[in-house]
C-alpha positions in Angstrom: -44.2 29.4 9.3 -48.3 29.6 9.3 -49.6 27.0 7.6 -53.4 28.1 7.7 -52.2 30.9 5.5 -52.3 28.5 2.6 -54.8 26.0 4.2 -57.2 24.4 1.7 -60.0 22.2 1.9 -61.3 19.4 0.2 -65.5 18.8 1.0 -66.5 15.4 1.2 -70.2 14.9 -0.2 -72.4 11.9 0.9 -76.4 11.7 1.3 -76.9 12.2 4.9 -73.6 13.3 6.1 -73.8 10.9 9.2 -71.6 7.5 7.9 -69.3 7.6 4.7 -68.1 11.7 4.2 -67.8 11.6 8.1 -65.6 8.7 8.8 -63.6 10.6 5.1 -63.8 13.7 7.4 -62.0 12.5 10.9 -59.7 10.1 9.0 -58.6 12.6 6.1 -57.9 15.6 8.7 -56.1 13.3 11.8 -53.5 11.9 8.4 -53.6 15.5 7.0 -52.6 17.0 10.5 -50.3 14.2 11.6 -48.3 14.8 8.4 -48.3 18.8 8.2 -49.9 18.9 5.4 -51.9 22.6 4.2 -55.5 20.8 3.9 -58.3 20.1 5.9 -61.4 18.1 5.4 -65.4 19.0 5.7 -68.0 17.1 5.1 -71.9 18.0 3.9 -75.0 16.1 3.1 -76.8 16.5 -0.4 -80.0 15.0 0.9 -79.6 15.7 5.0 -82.9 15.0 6.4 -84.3 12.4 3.7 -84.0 9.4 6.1 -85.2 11.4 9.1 -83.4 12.4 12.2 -81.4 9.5 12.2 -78.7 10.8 15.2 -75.8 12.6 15.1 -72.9 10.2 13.5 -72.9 6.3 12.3 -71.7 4.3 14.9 -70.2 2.4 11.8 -68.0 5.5 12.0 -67.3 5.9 15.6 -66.5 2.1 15.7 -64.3 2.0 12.9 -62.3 5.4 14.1 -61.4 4.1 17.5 -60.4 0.5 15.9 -57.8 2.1 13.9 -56.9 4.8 16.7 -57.9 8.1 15.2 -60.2 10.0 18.0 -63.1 11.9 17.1 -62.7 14.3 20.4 -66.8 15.0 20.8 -67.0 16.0 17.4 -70.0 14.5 17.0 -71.5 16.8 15.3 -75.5 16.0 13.7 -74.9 16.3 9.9 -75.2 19.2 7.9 -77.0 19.6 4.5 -74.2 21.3 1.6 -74.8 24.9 0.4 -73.8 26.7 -2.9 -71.1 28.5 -0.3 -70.0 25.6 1.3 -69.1 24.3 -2.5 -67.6 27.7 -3.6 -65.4 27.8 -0.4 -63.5 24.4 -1.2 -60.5 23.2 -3.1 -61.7 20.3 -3.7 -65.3 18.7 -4.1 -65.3 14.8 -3.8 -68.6 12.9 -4.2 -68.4 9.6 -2.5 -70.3 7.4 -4.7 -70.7 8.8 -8.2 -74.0 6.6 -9.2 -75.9 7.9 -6.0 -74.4 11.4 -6.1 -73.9 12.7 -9.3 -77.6 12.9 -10.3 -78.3 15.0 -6.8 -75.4 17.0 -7.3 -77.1 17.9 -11.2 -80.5 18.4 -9.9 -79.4 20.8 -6.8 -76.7 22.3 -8.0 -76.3 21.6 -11.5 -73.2 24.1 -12.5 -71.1 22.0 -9.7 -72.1 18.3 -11.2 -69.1 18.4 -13.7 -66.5 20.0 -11.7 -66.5 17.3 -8.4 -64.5 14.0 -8.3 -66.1 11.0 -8.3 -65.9 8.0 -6.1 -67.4 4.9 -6.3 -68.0 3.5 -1.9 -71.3 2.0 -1.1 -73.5 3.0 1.3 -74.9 0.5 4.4 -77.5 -0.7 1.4 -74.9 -1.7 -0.6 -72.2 -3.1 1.4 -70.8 -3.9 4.7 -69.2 -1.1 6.6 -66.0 -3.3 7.2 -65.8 -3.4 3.5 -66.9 0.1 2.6 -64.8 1.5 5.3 -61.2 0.2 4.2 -61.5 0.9 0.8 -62.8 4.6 1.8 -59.5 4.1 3.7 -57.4 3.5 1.1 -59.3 6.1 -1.1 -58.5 9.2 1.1 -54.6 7.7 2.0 -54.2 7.9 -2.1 -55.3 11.3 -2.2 -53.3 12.3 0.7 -50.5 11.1 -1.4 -51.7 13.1 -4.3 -52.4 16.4 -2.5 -48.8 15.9 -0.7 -47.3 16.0 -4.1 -48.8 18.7 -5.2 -51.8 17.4 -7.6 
């Protein structure tokens, strides 16, 4: 059977794509993978470049990856600002913190503001990434669950 025939994607928005939609990234595609399920994640910034060139990928993320076991193989990647395209070309559009995101999303790209799902993690401003990270844990395992029954 090929499963990329089907495959969808859901597209993980942060600001900076370098900490939260990362870490969503590697840890929704290594469950989505080890499961066979038909989706794979991305991940974009909607304000890449605001904060500077601030490296590649959080190390919040890299640590937090290899504590739990879930390899990143070198795809370290320096984050990438979302397009109109990249938006058109998923399944599924999740914001990861609706009160930073939402008004970014309605300023750039103001037809897409109503049709993404909103979550509610804190950036490194807001809370500590060994609070942020397990509940963005437990956020993508639920939709896992979700997407493997068929919602």
């Amino acid at each position: 059977m090929n499963h990329n025939r089907s495959m969808r994607t859901v597209l993980f928005l942060c600001s900076a794509n370098y900490y939260r939609s990362r870490f969503a990234e590697h840890f929704f595609n290594w469950h989505a993978e080890s499961n066979i399920l038909p989706w794979r994640a991305k991940s974009k910034g909607l304000a890449v470049g605001r904060y500077g060139n601030i490296g590649p990928i959080s190390r919040y993320t890299i640590e937090r990856l290899n504590e739990i076991g879930i390899p990143i193989n070198n795809n370290s990647r320096f984050p990438q600002q979302v397009t109109e395209q990249h938006l058109s070309d998923a399944s599924l559009v999740i914001a990861l913190k609706e009160a930073e995101h939402r008004e970014m999303l309605e300023e750039s790209f103001t037809d897409w503001a109503g049709q993404v799902e909103y979550w509610h993690i804190d950036d490194l401003d807001c809370a500590d990434p060994k609070d942020a990270l397990p509940e963005l844990e437990n956020e993508v395992l639920a939709l896992l669950e979700r997407l493997d029954n068929g919602g």
